[in-house]
N, CA, C and O atoms as CSV, one atom per row, in Angstrom:
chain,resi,resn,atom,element,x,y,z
A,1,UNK,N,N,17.981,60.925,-14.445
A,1,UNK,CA,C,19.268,60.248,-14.473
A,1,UNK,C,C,20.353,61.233,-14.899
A,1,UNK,O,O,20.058,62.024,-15.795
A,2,UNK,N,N,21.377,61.273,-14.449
A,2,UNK,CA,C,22.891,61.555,-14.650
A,2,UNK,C,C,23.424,61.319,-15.760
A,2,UNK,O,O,23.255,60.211,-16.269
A,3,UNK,N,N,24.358,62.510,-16.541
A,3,UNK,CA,C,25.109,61.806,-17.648
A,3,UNK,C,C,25.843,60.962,-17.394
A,3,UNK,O,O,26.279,60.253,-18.301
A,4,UNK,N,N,26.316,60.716,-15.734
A,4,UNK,CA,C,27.439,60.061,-15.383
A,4,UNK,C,C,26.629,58.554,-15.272
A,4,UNK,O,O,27.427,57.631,-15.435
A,5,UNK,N,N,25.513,58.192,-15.082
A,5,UNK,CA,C,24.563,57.050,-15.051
A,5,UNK,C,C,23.742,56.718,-16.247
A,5,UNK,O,O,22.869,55.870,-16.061
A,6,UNK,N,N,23.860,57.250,-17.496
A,6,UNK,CA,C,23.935,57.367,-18.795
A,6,UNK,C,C,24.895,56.768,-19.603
A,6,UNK,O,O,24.715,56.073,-20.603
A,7,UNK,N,N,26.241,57.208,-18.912
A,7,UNK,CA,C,27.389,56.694,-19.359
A,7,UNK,C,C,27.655,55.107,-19.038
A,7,UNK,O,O,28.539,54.378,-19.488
A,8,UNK,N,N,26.679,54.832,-18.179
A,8,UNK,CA,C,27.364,53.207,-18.241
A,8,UNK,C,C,26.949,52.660,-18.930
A,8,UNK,O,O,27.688,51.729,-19.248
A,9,UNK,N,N,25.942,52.684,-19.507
A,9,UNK,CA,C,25.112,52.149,-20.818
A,9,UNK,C,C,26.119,52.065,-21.830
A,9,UNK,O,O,26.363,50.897,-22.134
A,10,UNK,N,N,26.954,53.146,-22.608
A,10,UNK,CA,C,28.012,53.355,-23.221
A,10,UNK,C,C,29.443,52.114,-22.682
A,10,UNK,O,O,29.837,51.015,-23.073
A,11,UNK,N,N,29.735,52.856,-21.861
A,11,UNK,CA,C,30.753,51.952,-21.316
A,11,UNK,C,C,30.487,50.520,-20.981
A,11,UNK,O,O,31.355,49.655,-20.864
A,12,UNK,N,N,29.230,50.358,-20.842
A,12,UNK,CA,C,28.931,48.310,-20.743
A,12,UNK,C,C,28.952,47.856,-22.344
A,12,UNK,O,O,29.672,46.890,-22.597
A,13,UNK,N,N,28.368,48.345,-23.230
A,13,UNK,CA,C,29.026,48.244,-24.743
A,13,UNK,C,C,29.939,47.798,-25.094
A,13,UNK,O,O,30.116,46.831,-25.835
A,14,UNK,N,N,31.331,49.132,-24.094
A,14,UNK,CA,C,32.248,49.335,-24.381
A,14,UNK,C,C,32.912,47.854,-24.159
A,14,UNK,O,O,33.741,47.434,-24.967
A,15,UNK,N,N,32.478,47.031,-22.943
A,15,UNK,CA,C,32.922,46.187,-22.559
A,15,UNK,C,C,32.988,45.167,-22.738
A,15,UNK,O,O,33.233,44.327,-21.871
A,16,UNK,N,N,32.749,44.900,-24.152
A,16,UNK,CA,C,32.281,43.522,-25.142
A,16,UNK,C,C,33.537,43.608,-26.351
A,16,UNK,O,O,33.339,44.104,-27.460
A,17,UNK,N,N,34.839,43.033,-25.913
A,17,UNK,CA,C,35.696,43.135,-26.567
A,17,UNK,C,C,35.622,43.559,-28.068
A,17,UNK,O,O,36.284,44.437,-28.622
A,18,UNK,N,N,34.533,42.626,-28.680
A,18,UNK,CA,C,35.095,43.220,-30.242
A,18,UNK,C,C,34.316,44.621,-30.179
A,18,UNK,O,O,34.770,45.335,-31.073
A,19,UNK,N,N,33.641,45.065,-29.691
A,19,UNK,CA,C,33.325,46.325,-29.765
A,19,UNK,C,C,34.227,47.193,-29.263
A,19,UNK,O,O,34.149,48.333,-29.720
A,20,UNK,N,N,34.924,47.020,-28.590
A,20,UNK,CA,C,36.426,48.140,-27.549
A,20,UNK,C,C,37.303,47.649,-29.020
A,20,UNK,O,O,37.581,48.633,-29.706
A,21,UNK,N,N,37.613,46.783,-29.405
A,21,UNK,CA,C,38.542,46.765,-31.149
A,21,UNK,C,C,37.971,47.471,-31.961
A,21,UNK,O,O,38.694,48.447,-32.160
A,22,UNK,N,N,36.731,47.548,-32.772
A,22,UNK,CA,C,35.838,48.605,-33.314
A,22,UNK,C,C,36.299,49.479,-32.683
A,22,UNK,O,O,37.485,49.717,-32.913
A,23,UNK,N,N,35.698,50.202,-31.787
A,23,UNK,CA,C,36.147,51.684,-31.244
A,23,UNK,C,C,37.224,52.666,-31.584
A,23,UNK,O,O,37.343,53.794,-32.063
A,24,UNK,N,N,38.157,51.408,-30.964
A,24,UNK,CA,C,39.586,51.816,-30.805
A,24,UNK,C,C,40.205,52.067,-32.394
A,24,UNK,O,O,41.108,52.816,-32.765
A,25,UNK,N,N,39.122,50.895,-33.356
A,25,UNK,CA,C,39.909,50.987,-34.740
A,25,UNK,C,C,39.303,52.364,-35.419
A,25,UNK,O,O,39.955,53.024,-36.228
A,26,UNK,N,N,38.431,52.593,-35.137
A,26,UNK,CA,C,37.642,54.029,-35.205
A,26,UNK,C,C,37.893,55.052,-34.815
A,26,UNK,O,O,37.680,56.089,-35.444
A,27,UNK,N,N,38.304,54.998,-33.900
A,27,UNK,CA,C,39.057,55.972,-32.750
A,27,UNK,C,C,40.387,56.338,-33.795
A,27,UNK,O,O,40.638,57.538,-33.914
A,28,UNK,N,N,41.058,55.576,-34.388
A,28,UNK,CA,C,42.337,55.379,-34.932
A,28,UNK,C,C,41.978,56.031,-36.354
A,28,UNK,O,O,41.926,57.256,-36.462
A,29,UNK,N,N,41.788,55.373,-37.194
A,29,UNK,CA,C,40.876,55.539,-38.730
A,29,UNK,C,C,40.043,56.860,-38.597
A,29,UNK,O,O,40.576,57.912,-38.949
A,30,UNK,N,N,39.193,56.861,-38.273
A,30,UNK,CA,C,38.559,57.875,-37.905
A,30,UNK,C,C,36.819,57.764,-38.858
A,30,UNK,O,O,35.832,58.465,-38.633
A,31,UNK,N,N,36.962,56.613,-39.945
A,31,UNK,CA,C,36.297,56.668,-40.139
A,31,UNK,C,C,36.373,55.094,-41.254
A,31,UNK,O,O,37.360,54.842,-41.946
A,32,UNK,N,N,35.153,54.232,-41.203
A,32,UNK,CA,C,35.415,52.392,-41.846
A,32,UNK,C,C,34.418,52.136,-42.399
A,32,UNK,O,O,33.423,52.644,-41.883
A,33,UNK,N,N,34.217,51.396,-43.473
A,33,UNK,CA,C,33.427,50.266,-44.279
A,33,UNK,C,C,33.552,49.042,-42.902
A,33,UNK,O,O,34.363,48.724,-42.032
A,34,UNK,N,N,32.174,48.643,-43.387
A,34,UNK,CA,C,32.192,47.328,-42.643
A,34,UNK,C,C,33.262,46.221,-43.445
A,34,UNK,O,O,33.536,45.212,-42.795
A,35,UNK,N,N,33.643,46.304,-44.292
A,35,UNK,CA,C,34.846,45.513,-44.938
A,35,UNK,C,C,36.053,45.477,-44.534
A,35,UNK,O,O,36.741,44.499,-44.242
A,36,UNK,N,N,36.436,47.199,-44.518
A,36,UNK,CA,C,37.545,47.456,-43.870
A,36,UNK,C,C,37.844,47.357,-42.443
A,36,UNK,O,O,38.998,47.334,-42.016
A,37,UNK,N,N,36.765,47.297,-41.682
A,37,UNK,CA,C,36.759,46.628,-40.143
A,37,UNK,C,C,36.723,44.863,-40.113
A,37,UNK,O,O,37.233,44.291,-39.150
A,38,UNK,N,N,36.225,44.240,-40.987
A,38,UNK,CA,C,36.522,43.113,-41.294
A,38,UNK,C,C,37.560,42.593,-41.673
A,38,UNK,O,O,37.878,41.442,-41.374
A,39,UNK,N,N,38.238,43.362,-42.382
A,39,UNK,CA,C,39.440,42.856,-42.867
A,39,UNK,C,C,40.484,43.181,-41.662
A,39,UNK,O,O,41.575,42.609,-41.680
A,40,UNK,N,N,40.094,44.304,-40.371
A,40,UNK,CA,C,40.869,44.768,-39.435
A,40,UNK,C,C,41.166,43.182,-37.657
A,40,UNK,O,O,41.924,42.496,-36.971
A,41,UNK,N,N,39.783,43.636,-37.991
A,41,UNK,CA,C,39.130,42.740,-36.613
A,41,UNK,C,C,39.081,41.258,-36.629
A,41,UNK,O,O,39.220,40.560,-35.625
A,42,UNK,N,N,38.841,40.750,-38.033
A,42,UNK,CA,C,39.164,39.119,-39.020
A,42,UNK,C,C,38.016,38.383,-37.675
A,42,UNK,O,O,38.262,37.583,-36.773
A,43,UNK,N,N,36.660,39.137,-38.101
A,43,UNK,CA,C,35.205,38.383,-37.736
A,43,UNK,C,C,35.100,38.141,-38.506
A,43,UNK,O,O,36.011,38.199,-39.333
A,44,UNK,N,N,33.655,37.605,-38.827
A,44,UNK,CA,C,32.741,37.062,-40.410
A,44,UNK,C,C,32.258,38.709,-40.365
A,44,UNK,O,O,32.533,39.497,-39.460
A,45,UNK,N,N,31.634,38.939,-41.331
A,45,UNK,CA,C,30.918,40.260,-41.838
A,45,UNK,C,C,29.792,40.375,-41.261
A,45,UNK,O,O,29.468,41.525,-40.965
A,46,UNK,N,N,28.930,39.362,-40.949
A,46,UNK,CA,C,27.554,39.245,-40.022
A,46,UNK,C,C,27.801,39.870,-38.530
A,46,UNK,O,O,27.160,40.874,-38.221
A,47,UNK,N,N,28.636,39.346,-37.688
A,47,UNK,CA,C,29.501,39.217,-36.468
A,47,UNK,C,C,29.835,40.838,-36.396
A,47,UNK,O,O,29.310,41.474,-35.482
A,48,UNK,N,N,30.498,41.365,-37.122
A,48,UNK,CA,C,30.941,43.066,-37.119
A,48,UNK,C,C,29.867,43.648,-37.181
A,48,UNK,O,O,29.688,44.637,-36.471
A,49,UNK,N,N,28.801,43.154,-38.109
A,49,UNK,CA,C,27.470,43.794,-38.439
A,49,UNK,C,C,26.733,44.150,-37.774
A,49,UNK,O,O,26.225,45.269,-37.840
A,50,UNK,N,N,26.378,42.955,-36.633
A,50,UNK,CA,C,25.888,43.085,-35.297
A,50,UNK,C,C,26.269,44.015,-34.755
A,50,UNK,O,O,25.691,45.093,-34.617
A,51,UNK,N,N,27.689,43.569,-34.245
A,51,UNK,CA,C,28.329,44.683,-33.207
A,51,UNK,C,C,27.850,46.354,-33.378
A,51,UNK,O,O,27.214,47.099,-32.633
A,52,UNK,N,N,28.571,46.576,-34.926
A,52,UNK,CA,C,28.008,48.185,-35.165
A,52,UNK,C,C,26.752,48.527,-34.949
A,52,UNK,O,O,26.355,49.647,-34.628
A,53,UNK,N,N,25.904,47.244,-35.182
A,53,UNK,CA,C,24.618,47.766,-35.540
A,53,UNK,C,C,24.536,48.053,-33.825
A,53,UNK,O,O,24.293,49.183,-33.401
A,54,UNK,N,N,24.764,46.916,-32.934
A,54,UNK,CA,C,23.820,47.286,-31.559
A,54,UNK,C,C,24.811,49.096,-30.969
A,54,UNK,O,O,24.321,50.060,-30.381
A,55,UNK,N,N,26.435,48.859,-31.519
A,55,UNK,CA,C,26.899,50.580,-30.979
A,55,UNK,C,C,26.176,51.344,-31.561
A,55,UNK,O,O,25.994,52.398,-30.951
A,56,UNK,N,N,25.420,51.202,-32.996
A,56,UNK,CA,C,24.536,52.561,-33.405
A,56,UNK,C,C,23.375,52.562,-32.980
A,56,UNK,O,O,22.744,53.619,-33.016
A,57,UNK,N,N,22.862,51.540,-32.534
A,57,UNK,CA,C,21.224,51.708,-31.696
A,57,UNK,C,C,21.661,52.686,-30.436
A,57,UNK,O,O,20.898,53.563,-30.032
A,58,UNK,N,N,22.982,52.447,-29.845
A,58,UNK,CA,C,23.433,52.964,-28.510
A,58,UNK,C,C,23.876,54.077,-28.608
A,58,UNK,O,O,24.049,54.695,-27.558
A,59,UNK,N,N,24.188,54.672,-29.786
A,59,UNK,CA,C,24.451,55.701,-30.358
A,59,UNK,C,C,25.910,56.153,-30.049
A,59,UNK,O,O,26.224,57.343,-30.011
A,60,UNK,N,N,26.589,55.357,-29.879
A,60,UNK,CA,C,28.078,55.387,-29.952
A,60,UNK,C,C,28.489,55.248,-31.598
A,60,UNK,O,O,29.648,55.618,-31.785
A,61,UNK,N,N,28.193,55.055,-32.124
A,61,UNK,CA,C,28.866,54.964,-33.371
A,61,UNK,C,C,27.507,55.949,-34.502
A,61,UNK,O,O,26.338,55.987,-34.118
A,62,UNK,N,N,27.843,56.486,-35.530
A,62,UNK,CA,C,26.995,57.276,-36.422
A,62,UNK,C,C,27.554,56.634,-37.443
A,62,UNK,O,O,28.652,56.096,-37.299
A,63,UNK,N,N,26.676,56.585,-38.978
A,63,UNK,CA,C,26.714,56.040,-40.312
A,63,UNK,C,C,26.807,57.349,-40.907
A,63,UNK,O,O,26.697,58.430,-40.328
A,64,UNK,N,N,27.141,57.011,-42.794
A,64,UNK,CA,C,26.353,57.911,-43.382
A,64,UNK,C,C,26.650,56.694,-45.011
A,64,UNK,O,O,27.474,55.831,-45.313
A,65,UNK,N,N,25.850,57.105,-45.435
A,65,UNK,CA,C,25.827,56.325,-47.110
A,65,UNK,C,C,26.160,56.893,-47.944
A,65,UNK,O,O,25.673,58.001,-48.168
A,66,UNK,N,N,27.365,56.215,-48.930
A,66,UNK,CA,C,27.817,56.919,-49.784
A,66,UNK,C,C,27.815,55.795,-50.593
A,66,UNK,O,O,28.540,54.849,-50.288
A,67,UNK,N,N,27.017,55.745,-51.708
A,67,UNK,CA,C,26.529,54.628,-52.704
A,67,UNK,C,C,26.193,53.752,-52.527
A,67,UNK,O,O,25.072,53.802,-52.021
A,68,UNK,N,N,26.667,52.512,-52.706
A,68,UNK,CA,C,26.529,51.121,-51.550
A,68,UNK,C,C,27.397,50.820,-50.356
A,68,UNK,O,O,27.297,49.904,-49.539
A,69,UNK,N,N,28.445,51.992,-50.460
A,69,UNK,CA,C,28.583,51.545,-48.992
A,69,UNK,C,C,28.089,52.371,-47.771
A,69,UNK,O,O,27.565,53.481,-47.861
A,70,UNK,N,N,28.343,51.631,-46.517
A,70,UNK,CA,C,28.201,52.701,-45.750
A,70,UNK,C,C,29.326,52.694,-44.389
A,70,UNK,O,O,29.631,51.708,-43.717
A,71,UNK,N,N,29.837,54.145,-44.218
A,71,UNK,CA,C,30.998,54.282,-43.068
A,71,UNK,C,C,30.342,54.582,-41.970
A,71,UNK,O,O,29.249,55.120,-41.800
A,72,UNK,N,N,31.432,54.018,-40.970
A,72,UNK,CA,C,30.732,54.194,-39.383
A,72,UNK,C,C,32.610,54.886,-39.022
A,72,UNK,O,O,33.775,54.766,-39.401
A,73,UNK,N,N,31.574,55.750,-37.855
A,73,UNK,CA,C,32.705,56.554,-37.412
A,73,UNK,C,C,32.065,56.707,-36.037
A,73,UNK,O,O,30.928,56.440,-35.648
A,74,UNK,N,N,33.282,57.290,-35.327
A,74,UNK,CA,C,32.620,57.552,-33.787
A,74,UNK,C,C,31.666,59.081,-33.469
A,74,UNK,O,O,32.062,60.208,-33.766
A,75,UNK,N,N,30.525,58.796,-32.893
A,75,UNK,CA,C,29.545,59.833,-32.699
A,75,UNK,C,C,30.636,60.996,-31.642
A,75,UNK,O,O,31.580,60.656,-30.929
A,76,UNK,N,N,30.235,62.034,-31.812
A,76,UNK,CA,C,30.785,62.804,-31.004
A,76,UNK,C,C,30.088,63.764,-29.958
A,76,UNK,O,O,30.668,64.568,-29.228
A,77,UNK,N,N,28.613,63.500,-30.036
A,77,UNK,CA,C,27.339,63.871,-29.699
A,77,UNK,C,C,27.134,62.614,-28.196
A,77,UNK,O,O,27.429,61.448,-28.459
A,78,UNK,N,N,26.694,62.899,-26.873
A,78,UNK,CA,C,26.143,62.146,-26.159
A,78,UNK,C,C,24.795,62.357,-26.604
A,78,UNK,O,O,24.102,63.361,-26.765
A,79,UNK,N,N,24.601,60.985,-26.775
A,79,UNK,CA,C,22.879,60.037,-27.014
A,79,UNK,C,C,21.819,60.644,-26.109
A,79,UNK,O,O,20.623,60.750,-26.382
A,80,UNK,N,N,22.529,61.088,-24.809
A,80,UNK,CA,C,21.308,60.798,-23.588
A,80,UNK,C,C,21.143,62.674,-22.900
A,80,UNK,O,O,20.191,63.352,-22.515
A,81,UNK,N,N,22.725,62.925,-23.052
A,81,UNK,CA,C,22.372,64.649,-22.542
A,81,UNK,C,C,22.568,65.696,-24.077
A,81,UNK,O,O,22.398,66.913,-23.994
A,82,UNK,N,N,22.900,65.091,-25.287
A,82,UNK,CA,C,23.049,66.080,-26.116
A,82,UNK,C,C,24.343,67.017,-26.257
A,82,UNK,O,O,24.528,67.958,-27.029
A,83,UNK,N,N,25.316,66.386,-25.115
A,83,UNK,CA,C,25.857,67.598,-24.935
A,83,UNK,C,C,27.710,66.909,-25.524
A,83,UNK,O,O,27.444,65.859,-26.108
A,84,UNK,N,N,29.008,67.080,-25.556
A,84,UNK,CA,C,30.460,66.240,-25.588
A,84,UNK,C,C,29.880,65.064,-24.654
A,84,UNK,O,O,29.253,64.967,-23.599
A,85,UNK,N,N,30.414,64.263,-25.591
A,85,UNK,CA,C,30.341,62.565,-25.479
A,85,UNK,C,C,31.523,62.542,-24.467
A,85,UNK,O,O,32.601,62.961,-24.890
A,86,UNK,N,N,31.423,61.929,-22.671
A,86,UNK,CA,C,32.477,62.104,-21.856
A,86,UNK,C,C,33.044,60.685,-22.568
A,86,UNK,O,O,34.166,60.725,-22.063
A,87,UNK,N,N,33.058,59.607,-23.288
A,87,UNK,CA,C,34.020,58.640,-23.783
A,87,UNK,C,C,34.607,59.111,-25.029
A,87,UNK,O,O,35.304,58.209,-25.496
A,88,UNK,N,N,34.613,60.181,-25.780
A,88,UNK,CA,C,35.452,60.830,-26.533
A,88,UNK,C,C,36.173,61.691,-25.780
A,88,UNK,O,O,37.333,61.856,-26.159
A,89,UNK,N,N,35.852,62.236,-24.906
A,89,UNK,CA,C,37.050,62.982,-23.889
A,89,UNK,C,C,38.364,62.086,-23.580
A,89,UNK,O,O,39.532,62.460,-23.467
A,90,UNK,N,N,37.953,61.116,-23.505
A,90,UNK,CA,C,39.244,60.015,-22.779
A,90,UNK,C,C,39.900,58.840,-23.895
A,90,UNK,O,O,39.273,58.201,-24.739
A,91,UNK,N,N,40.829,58.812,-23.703
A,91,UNK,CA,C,41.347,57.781,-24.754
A,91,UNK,C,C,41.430,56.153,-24.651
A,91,UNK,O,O,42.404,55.440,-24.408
A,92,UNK,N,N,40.063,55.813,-24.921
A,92,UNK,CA,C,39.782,54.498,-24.826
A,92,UNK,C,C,40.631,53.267,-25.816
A,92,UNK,O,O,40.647,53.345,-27.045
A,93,UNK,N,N,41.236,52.271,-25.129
A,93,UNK,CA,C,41.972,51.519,-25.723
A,93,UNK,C,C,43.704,51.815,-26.137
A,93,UNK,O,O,44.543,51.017,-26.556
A,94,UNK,N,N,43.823,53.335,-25.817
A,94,UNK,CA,C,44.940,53.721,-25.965
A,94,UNK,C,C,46.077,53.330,-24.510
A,94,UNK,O,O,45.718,53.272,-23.334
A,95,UNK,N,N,47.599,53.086,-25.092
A,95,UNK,CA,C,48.433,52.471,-23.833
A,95,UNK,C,C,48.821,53.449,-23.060
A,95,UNK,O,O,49.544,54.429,-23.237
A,96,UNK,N,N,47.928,52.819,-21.723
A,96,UNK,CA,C,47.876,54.204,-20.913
A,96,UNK,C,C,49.208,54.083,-19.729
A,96,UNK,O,O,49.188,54.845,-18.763
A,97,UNK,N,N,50.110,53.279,-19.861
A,97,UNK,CA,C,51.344,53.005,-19.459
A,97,UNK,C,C,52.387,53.426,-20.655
A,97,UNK,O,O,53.500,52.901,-20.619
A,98,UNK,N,N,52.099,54.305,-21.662
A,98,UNK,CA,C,53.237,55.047,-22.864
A,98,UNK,C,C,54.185,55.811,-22.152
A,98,UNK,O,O,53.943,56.504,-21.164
A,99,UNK,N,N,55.415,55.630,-22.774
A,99,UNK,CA,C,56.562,56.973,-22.060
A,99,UNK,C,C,55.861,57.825,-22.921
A,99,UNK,O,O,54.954,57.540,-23.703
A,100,UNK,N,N,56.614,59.372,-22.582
A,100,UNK,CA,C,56.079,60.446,-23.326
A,100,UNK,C,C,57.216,60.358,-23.956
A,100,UNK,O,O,57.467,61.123,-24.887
């Protein structure tokens, strides 16, 4: 398989609204508590929980633990070739009708 047939796996993710809000709030932040995406996105905490959890099985999103909490940020690594993530190349969720 293709990174380019790899990538839809990513991008069908992508396509589950509160996950394209995650992203984008990630994309933005650069880096969130599941609280602070809760308090962003105004799901229940279970509901966000999910979401991250199934983008980090997909490996769009990476953790790391720092006491009890833990931040999710966007992976910058593709899952499937190892190599630049082609949905960090492009600016997902950003207004792609902006004046300059």
């Amino acid at each position: 398989m293709t990174q380019e047939n790899f990538c839809t796996v990513c991008f069908k993710s992508l396509g589950v609204p509160t996950r394209m809000e995650i992203y984008t709030y990630l994309q933005d932040k650069g880096e969130a508590t599941v609280g602070d995406i809760v308090s962003k996105i105004k799901l229940t905490q279970p509901t966000i929980s999910y979401h991250l959890g199934e983008m980090k099985d997909e490996a769009i999103l990476k953790s790391r633990r720092e006491g009890k909490e833990v931040y999710y940020s966007i992976s910058t690594i593709c899952p499937h070739s190892h190599g630049e993530c082609l949905i960090k190349k492009i600016s997902l969720g950003k207004d792609l009708h902006a004046k300059d």
